[in-house]
C-alpha positions in Angstrom: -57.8 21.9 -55.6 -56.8 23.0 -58.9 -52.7 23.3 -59.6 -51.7 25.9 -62.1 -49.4 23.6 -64.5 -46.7 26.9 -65.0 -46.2 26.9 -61.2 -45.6 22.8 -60.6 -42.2 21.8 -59.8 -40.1 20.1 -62.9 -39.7 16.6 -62.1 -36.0 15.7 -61.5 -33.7 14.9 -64.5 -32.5 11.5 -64.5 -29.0 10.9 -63.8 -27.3 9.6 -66.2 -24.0 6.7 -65.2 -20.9 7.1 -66.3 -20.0 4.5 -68.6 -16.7 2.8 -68.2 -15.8 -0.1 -71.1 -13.4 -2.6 -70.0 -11.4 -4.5 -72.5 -10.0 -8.3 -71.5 -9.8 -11.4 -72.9 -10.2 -13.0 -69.6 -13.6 -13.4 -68.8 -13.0 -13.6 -65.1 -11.6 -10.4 -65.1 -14.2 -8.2 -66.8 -16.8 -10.1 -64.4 -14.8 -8.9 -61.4 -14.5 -5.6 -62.8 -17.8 -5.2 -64.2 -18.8 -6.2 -60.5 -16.7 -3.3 -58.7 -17.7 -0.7 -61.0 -21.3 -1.3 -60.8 -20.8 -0.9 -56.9 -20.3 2.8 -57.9 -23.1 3.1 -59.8 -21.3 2.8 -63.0 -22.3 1.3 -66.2 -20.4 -0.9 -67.6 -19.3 -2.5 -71.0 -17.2 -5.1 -71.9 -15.3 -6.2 -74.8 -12.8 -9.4 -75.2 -10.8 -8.4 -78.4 -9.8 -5.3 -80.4 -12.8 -6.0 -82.8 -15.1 -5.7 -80.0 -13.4 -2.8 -78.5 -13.8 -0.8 -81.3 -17.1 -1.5 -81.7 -18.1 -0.6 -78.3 -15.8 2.9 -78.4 -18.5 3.9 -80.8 -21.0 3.9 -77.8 -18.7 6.9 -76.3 -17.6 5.7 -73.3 -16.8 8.2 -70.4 -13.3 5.6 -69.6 -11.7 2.7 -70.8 -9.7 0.1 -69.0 -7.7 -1.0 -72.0 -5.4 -4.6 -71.4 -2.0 -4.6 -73.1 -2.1 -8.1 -74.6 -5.8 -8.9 -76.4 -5.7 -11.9 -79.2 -6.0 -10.0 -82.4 -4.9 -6.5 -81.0 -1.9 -4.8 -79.4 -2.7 -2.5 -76.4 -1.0 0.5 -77.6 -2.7 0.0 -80.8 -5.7 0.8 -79.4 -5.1 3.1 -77.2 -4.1 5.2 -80.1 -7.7 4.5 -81.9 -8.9 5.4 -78.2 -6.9 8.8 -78.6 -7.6 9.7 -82.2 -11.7 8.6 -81.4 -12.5 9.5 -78.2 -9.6 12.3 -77.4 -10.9 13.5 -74.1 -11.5 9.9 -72.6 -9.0 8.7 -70.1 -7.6 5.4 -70.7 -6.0 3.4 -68.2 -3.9 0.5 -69.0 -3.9 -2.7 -67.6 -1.3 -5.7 -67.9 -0.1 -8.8 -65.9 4.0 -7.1 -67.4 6.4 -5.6 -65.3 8.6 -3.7 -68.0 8.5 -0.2 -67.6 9.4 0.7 -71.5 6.1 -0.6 -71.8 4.2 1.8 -69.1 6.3 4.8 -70.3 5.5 4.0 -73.5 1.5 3.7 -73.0 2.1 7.0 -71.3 3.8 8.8 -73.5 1.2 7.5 -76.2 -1.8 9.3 -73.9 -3.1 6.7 -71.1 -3.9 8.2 -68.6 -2.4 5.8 -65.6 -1.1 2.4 -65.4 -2.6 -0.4 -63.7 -0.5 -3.9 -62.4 -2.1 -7.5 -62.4 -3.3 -9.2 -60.4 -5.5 -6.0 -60.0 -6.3 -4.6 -56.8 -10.0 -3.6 -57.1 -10.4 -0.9 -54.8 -7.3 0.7 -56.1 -9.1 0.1 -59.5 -12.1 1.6 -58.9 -10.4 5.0 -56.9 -8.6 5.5 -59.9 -11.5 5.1 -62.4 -13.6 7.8 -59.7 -10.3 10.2 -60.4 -10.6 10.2 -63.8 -14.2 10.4 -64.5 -13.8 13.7 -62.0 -11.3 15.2 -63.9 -13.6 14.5 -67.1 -16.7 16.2 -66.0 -14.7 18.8 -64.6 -13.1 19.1 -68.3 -16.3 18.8 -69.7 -17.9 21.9 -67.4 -14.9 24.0 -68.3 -15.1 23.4 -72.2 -19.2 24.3 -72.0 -18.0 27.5 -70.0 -16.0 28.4 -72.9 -18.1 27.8 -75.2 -21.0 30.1 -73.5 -18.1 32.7 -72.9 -17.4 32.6 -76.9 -20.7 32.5 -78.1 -21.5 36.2 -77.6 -18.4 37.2 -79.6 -18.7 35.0 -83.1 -18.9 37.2 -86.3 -22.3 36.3 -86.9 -23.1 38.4 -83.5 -21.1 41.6 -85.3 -24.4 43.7 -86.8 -24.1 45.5 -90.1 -24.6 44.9 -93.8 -23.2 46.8 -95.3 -19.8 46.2 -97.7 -17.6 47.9 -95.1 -19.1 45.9 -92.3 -18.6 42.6 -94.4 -14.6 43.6 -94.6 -14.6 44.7 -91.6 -16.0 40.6 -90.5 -13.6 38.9 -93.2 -10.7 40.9 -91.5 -11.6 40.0 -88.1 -11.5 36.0 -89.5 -8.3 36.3 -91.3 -6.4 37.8 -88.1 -8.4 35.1 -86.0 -7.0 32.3 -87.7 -2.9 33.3 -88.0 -1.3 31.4 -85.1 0.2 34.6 -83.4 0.5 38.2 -83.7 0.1 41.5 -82.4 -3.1 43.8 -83.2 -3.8 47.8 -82.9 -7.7 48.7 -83.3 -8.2 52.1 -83.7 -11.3 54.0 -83.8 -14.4 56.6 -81.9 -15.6 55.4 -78.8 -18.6 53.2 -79.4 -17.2 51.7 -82.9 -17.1 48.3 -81.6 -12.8 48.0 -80.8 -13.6 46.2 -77.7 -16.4 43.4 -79.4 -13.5 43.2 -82.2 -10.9 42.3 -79.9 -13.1 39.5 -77.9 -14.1 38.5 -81.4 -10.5 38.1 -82.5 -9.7 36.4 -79.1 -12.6 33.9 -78.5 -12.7 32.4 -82.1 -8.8 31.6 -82.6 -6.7 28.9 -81.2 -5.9 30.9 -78.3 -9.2 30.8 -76.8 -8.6 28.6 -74.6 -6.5 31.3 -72.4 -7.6 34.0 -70.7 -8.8 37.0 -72.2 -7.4 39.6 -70.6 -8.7 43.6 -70.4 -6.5 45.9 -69.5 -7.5 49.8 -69.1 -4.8 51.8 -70.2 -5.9 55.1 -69.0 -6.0 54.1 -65.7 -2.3 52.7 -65.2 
């Protein structure tokens, strides 16, 4: 029996773990860690200094469990390289202290939760789960955006000619002021509503909602 190759099924995409890198200098710990995580399905890194932490942040890593006190490194040190590197990766802190200047601190500095030694495992992992949810869910939102915006960059505005060209470096210039208000005028079927989306989707503000409202119908 012969298959037509155009109407076989696509074999299934891998799934690709999550990869959480956990930063200790106890042994022990990352083993027991390591060991929880990988219940989950999660892959795991480790790292037993700041030097190593680095290193491994190069690798991307989906979250971090980040200790306060490492041997060459302060905690909130590298939480901030976390933060300035890897900016949309939670980081949860983990330390055997009790002062809370020290958890408001890593808090106000970006972590995303706190976490008390001796750890509690479960509690551990639940967390980790939480975040990693919240990341994809980040992660689907910003590639929604980004499909929303594509249609309305200035490359996608047809025309050649000088007045089309001032017409784009216009469009840019308003785009990139942090506020203001803007009145496009012109014929039905110039292009005022592709202008606006333009304007909207490729400045700071798009992020938020673009909202169309139809005047004539108020």
């Amino acid at each position: 029996m012969h298959i037509d190759s155009s109407e076989a099924a696509a074999p299934p995409q891998p799934v690709v773990a999550d990869t959480v890198l956990v930063v200790d200098d106890e042994p022990l710990i990352r083993w027991s860690v390591r060991a929880r995580l990988e219940e989950d399905g999660l892959r795991v890194l480790e790292a037993g200094d700041g030097k190593a932490a680095v290193l491994a942040m190069a690798e991307a890593p989906d979250c971090i469990l980040l200790d306060m006190r490492l041997p060459d490194a302060h905690g909130l040190d590298l939480l901030e390289t976390a933060r300035r590197e890897l900016p949309d990766t939670p980081v949860l802190m983990m330390t055997g202290e009790r002062a809370v200047e020290l958890a408001v601190e890593a808090m106000r500095r970006g972590a995303a939760h706190y976490l008390s030694k001796p750890l509690n495992l479960d509690e551990l992992a639940i967390q980790v789960a939480k975040h990693l949810q919240s990341l994809r869910l980040q992660r689907e939102v910003n590639q929604l955006r980004r499909s929303a915006s594509a249609p309305y960059e200035f490359v996608q505005i047809l025309g050649c000619s000088p007045a089309m060209e001032q017409v784009r470096r216009l469009l840019e210039r308003i785009a990139s002021t942090p506020s203001g208000t803007v009145l496009i005028t012109g014929e039905s079927g110039t292009g005022k509503d592709l202008s606006a989306k333009a304007i909207h989707y490729q400045s700071g503000r798009a992020r938020r909602p673009f909202m169309n409202i139809t005047c004539s119908a108020i």
